[in-house]
ZAMARGU-4260 file (C-alpha; in steps of 0.2 Angstrom, whole numbers, plus 5000, padded with zeros to 4 digits):
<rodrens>
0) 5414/5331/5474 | 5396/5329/5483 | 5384/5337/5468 | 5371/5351/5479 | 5356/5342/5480
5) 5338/5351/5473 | 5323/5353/5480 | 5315/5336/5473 | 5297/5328/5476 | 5295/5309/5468
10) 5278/5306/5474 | 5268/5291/5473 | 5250/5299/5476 | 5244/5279/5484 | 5257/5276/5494
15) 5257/5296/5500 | 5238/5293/5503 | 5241/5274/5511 | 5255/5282/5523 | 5243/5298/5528
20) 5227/5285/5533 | 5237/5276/5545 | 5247/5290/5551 | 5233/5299/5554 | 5226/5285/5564
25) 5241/5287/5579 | 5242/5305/5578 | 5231/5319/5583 | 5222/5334/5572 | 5236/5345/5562
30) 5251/5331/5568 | 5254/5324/5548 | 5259/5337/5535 | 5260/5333/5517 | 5256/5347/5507
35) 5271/5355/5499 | 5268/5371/5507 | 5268/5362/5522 | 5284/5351/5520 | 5295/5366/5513
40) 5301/5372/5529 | 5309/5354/5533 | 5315/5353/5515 | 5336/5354/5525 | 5344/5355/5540
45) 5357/5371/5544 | 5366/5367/5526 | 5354/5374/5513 | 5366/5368/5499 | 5358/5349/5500
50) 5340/5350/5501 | 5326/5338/5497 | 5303/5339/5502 | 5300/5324/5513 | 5283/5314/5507
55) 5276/5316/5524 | 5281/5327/5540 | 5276/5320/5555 | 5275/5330/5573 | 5273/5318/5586
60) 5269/5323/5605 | 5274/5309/5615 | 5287/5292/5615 | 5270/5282/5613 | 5267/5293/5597
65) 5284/5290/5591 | 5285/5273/5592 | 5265/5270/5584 | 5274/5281/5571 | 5289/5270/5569
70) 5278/5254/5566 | 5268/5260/5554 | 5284/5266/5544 | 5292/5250/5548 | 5276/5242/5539
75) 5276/5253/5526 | 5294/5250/5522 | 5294/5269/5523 | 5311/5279/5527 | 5311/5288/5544
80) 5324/5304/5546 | 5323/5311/5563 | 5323/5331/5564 | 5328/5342/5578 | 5330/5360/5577
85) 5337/5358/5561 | 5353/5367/5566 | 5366/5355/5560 | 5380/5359/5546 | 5382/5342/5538
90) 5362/5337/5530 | 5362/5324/5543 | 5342/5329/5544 | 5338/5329/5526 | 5323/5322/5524
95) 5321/5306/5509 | 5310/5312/5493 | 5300/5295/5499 | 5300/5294/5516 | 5293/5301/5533
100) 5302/5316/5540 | 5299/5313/5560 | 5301/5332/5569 | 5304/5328/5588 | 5301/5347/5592
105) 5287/5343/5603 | 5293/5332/5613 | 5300/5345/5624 | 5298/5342/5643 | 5312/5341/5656
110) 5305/5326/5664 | 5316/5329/5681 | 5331/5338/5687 | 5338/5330/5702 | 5352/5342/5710
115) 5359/5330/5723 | 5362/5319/5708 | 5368/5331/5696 | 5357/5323/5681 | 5341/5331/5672
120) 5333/5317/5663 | 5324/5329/5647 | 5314/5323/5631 | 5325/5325/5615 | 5317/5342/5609
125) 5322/5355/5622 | 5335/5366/5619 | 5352/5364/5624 | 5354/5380/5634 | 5335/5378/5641
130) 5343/5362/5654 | 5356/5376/5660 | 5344/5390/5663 | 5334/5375/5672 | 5348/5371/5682
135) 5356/5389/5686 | 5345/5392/5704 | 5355/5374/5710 | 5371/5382/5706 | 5372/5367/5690
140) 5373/5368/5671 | 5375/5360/5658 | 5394/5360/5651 | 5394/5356/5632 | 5389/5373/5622
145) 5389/5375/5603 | 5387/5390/5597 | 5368/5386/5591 | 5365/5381/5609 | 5351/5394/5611
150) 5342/5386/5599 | 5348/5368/5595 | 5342/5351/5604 | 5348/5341/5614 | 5342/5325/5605
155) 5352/5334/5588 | 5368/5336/5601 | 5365/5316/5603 | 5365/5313/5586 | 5381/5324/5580
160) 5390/5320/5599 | 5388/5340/5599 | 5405/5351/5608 | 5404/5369/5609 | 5419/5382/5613
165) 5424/5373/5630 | 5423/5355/5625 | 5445/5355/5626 | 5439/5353/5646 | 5423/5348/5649
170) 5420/5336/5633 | 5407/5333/5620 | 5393/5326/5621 | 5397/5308/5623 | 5407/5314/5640
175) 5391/5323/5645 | 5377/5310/5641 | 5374/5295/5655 | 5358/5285/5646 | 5348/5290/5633
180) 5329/5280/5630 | 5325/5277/5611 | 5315/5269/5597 | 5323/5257/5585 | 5317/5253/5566
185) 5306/5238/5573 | 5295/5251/5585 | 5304/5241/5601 | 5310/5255/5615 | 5329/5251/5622
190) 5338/5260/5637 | 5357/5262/5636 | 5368/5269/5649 | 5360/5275/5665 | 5362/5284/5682
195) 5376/5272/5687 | 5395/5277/5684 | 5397/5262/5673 | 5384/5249/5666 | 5387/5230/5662
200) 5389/5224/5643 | 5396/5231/5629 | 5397/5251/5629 | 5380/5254/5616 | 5379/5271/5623
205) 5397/5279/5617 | 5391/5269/5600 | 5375/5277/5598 | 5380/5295/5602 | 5387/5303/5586
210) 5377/5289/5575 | 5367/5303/5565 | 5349/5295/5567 | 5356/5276/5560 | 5353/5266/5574
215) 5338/5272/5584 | 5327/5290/5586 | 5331/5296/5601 | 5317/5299/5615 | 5324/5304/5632
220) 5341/5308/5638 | 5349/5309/5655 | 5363/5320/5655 | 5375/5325/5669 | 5377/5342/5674
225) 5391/5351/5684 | 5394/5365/5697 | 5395/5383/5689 | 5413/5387/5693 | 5417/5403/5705
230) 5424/5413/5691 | 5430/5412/5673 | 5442/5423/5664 | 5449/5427/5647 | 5465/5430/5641
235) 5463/5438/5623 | 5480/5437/5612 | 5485/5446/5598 | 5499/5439/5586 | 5504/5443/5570
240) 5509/5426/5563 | 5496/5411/5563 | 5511/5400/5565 | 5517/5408/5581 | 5497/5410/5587
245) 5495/5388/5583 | 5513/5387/5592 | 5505/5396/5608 | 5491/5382/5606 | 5504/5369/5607
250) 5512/5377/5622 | 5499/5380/5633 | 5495/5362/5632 | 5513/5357/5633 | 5513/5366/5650
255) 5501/5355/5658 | 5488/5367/5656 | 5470/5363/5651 | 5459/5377/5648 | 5443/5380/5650
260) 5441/5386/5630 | 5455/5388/5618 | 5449/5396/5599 | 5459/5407/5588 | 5449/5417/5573
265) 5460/5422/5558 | 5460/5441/5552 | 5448/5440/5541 | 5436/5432/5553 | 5440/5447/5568
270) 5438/5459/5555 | 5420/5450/5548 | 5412/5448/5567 | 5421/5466/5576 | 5407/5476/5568
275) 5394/5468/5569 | 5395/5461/5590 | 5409/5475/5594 | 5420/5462/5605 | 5437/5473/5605
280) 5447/5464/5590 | 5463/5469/5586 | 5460/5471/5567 | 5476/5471/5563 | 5480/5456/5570
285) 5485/5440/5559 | 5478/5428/5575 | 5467/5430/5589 | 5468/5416/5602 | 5455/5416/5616
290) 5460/5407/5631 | 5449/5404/5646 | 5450/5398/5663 | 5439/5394/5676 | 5439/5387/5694
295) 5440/5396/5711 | 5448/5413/5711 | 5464/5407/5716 | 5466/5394/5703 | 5460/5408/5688
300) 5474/5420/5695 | 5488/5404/5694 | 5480/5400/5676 | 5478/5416/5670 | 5496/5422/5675
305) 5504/5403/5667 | 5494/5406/5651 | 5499/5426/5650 | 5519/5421/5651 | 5516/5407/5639
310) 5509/5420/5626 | 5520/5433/5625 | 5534/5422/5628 | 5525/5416/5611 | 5525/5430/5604
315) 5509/5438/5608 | 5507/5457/5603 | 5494/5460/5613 | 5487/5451/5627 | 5470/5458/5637
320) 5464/5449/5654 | 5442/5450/5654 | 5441/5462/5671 | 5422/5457/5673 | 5409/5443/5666
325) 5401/5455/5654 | 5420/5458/5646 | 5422/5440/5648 | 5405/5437/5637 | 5408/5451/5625
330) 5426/5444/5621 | 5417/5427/5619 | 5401/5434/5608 | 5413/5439/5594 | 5419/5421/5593
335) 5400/5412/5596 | 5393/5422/5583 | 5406/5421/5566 | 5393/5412/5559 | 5380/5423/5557
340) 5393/5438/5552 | 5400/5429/5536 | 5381/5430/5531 | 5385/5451/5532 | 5399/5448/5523
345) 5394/5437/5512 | 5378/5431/5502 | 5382/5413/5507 | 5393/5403/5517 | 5397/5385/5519
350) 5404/5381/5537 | 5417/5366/5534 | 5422/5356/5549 | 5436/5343/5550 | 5450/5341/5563
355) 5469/5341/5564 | 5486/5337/5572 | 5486/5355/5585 | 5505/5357/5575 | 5496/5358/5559
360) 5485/5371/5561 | 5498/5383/5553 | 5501/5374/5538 | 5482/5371/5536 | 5478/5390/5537
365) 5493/5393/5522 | 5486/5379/5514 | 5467/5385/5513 | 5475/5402/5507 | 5481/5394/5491
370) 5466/5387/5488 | 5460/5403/5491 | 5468/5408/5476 | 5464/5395/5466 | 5445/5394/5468
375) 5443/5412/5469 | 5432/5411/5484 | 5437/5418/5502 | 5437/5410/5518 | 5437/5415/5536
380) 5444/5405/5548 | 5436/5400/5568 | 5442/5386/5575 | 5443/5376/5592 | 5461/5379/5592
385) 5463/5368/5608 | 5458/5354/5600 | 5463/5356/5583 | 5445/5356/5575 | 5443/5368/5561
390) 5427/5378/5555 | 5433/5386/5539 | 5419/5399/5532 | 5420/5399/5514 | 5411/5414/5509
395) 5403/5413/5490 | 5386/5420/5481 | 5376/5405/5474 | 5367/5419/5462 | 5384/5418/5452
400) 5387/5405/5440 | 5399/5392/5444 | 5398/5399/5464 | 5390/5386/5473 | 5402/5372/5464
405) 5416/5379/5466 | 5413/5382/5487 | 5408/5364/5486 | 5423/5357/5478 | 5432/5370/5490
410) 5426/5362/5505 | 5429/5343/5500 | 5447/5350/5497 | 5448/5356/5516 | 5442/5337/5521
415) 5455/5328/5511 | 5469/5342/5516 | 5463/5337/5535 | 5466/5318/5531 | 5481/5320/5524
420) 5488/5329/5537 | 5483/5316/5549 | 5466/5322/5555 | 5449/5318/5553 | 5434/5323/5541
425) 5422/5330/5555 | 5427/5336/5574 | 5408/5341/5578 | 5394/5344/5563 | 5396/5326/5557
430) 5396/5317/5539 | 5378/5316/5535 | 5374/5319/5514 | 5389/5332/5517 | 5405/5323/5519
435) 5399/5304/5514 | 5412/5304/5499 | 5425/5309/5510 | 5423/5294/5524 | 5429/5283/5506
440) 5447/5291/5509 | 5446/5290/5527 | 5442/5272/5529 | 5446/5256/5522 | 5433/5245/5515
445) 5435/5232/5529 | 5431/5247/5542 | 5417/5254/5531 | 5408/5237/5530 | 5410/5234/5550
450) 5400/5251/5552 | 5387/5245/5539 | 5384/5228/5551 | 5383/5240/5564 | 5370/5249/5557
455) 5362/5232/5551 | 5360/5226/5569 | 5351/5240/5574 | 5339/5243/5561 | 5341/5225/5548
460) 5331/5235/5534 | 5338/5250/5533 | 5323/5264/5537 | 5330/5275/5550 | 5340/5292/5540
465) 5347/5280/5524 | 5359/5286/5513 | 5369/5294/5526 | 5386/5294/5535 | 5389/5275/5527
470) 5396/5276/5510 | 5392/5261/5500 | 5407/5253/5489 | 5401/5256/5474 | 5399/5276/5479
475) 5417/5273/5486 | 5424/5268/5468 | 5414/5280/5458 | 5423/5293/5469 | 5440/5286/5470
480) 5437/5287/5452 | 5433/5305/5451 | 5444/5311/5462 | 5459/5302/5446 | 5451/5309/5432
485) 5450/5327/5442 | 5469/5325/5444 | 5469/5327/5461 | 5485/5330/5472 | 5493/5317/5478
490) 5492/5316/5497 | 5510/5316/5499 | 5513/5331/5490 | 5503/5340/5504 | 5518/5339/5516
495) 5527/5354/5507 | 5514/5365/5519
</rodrens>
């Protein structure tokens, strides 16, 4: 499986000194960082378990900045990785041992927010939740919400094609972006998309979102924004059987029915996140669905009502309606915040994220209970049931020999289980340095060579976030060969789940 990465520095003190001087000609006073203590704090992105000091950190103010940047990376034959927040899950923003780590936190500015267009055009650094707080007095926000929105970019949302809790209605990212402004390897600035419901050629923007940094750095985005609804209410569902809970799932879509959010947390995440945001979990439940609906107050009352029959007649045990939007947000902060309750629970966690078949999440879950067993680690289960993508929290203490390994291989396991079961590696957090070995089972070779002359057109050498998401074939054979000497299951063995 993917070997935990250390903290490593190869430096070449000339070219270090070559790439400061002309950096430090584009850039003002206290903008280029090379000092380890300096460059430790960009060292990973959200997953600490891959980790590697950046020769240079850069912190440029301005598009102008970022493309003078680019240039002199570009003559350098330097690598670029571009860094948001550095909230994302999969190493997507781990910087190279030789290259330039470009923060885009400065560049921070909503540029315009027009409300008879419903667009905000912002710079790649604000905060996801900052264009909703901006848009709130129009009556407007901005739909896609990952739990890290209080903190996390939009340009990072770009990158990953970023969800959030109500994506099942209102989309990812890609469904939410309308043109995005950026800076390819060369230092040349390309538009793609805009304000128009469609634009000629070949769709660039949908190809771009959810490419990790490959193909450009991102430097302004125009993004769509919607009317608030009237209301929003939750049904919260009890069951004592994860099977019958993923069945509910299944026939609340089969109804017709799209909710607003749709998630369901295992026992032993209710049981991790009620104490610490006291949301009013039944603890002893096996499953907790959360279902949502939102609209005008006629249209929650038909939804609600349609949901509640579907649940029981599911074999919920418990179902409770949100009376009032602080209920409605208190049901919801228990689920938006597992994350930071497996770390009271636990030392470490490593957040997984793959997607599934909506029939399969029941056979998934006993499935990750046997591995459980087998690699002596727990796991707490959160998940955008509605969709089918999984966020599995495998709980370990990288203080304890053999830990950290073991939650590793744990993890690559889940991918593989995923593909097997007809899914995908990554719903949201994408493949960065994480899940690169596991795009070898996912692709063929054919597929995995059309994304490289993707990458190739955009950026013909290679400088912009390398190493990542693209396996190369010789990485694919070295793990197709590891995965037969570790004797491995057999994918069609997995079907007895």
């Amino acid at each position: 499986m993917n070997a935990p990465l250390e903290p490593t520095r190869a430096i070449d003190p000339n070219k270090q000194a070559r790439a400061v001087a002309a950096l430090r000609t584009v850039l003002p006073e206290g903008a280029v960082l090379f000092a380890t203590e300096d460059t430790r704090p960009y060292e990973c992105d959200g997953l600490t378990m891959y980790r590697a000091l950046p020769l240079i950190v850069v912190l440029p103010a301005t598009e102008a900045e970022v493309i003078a940047v680019i240039r002199i990376c570009h003559d350098l034959g330097l690598p670029v990785v571009a860094r948001g927040a550095g909230t994302g899950l999969s190493g997507g923003a781990m910087p190279h041992a030789e290259g330039v780590l470009l923060s885009l936190a400065r560049l921070n500015r909503i540029l315009e927010l027009d409300p008879k267009s419903c667009t905000a055009r912002v710079q790649p650094g604000v905060r996801n939740l900052a264009i909703s707080e901006a848009a709130r007095p129009h009556g407007l926000y901005y739909a896609p919400d990952p739990s890290s929105q209080i903190a996390c970019t939009i340009g990072g949302n770009v990158a990953e094609n970023s969800g959030g809790v109500h994506c099942l209605k209102y989309g990812l990212t890609v469904h939410n972006v309308l043109g995005i402004r950026g800076v390819i390897s060369t230092g040349e600035v390309v538009e793609l998309g805009g304000a128009a419901p469609d634009t000629p050629g070949l769709d660039l923007l949908s190809l771009v979102i959810g490419s990790e940094g490959l193909l450009l750095v991102v430097t302004e985005v125009t993004v769509k924004l919607i009317p608030k609804p009237l209301l929003a209410q939750v049904v919260m569902a009890s069951f004592d059987d994860v099977e019958r809970a993923s069945q509910a799932v299944a026939d609340i879509i089969a109804a017709g029915l799209i909710p607003a959010g749709l998630e369901m947390m295992d026992q032993a995440a209710a049981r991790a996140v009620e104490p610490f945001v006291n949301a009013g979990y039944d603890l002893d439940a096996q499953a907790i669905l959360l279902a949502e609906s939102d609209g005008t107050p006629e249209e929650v009352a038909h939804e609600i009502e349609h949901m509640e029959a579907i649940l029981k007649a599911a074999g919920a045990t418990r179902c409770q309606v949100s009376q009032n939007e602080s209920e409605r947000l208190r049901f919801w902060a228990g689920r938006k915040n597992a994350f930071p309750a497996a770390g009271r629970v636990s030392p470490d966690y490593y957040c997984m994220d793959g997607t599934i078949p909506r029939s399969r999440v029941g056979a998934v879950l006993r499935a990750i209970a046997g591995m459980e067993q087998r690699y002596g680690l727990r796991c707490m289960n959160v998940f955008h049931a509605g969709d089918g993508n999984l966020h599995p929290l495998i709980l370990f203490d990288a203080n304890q020999p053999g830990e950290l390994e073991r939650a590793d291989a744990f993890g690559a396991e889940i991918l593989e289980l995923c593909v097997a079961m007809g899914g995908t590696i990554t719903g949201e957090h994408g493949v960065g340095i994480e899940k690169i070995n596991q795009m070898c089972s996912q692709f063929t070779q054919p597929e995995l060579a059309a994304f490289s002359a993707v990458k190739h057109a955009f950026d013909e050498v290679g400088l912009l976030n390398p190493q990542k998401l693209i396996p190369t074939l010789h990485r694919c054979a070295e793990y197709g060969a590891m995965k037969v000497h570790r004797g491995k299951v057999p994918f069609a063995e997995l079907e007895r789940f």
